[in-house]
C-alpha positions, -999 to +999 in steps of 0.1 A: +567-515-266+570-550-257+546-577-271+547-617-251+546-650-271+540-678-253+571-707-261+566-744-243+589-755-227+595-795-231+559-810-221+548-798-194+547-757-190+546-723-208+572-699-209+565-662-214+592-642-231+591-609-245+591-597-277+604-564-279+592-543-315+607-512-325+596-489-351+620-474-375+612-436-375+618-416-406+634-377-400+600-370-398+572-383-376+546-378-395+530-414-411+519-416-446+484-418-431+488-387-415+500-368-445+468-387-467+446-369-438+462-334-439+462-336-481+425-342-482+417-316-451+436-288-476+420-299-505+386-293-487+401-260-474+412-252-505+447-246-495+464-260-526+501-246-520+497-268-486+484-295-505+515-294-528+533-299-503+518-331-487+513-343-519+548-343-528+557-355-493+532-384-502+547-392-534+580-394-525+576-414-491+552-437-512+579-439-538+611-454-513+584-474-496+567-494-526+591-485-559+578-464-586+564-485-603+534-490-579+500-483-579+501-464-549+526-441-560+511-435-594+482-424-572+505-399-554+523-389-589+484-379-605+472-361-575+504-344-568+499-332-605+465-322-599+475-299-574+498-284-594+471-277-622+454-263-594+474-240-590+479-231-624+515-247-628+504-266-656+544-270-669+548-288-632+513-307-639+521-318-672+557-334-660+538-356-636+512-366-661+541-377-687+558-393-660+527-413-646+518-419-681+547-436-690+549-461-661+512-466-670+518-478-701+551-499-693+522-514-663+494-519-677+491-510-716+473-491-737+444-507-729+430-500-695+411-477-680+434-460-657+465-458-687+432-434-705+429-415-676+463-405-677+465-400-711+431-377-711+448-352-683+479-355-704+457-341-730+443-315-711+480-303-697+488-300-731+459-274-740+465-258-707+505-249-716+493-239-745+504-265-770+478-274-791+493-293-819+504-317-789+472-316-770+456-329-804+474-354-813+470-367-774+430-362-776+430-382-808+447-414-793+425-410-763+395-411-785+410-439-806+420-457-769+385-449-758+363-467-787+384-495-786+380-498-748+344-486-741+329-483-774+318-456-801+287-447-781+303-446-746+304-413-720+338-416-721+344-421-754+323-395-769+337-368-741+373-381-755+361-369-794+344-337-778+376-326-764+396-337-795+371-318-815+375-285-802+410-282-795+416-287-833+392-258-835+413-237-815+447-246-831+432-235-868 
């Protein structure tokens, strides 16, 4: 595809010279905006295992392009884990969510909304493999997180000590 600028030449006319762009194509040809459009149109179809595998496609192209230690490919790391639990791979789920968690907290502390977000699904993952002892101890810094973040009487907070609450239940 060739693109003109305009260069003058001396004082009195315009010269037009070509540009020539390429684009670098990857093995594949698919953009990362095609793979965003095809992850969302499986999630509305339902068709997690197809989802999976755009997410991870996502993730990883997302990862080379902008490091991992982007927002972007957090993004990717949490939904690519929420397929997972999805589709009931909660071992695979809960590897993402320690991963993203980490970088979270290296990013942006303990302190921000998105770093409890992690930590809550972290929480969940947890439960859902089965470990409970884990999963409480996680709820119970969420809850501590929350309060100090939104407040004793907050949605979030008071969802966080739910949670908390009846997984030690469960565990006795």
């Amino acid at each position: 595809m060739a693109k003109f600028h305009y260069k003058q030449k001396g004082n009195s006319s315009i010269e037009q010279k070509p540009r020539v762009y390429s684009i670098r194509r990857s093995q594949s040809s698919e953009t990362l905006t095609d793979l965003e459009i095809l992850y969302k149109a499986c999630l509305r179809a339902e068709n997690y295992r197809k989802a999976c595998d755009t997410a991870q496609k996502i993730w990883r192209r997302r990862k080379k392009i902008f490091g991992e230690m982007h927002e972007k490919t957090l993004q990717a790391l949490g939904e690519y884990g929420e397929v997972y639990r999805k589709l009931g791979k909660y071992r695979n789920a809960l590897e993402s969510g320690k991963r993203s968690y980490e970088i979270r907290m290296r990013l942006l502390g303990e302190s921000h909304p998105k770093t409890l977000h992690t930590l809550r699904m972290l929480a969940d993952g947890y439960a859902k493999c089965g470990d409970l002892q884990k999963s409480a101890e996680v709820w119970e810094k969420a809850y501590a997180c929350s309060r100090k973040l939104f407040g004793e009487t907050a949605t979030e907070t008071l969802s966080c000590k739910t949670a908390w609450e009846a997984v030690c239940q469960r565990k006795i």
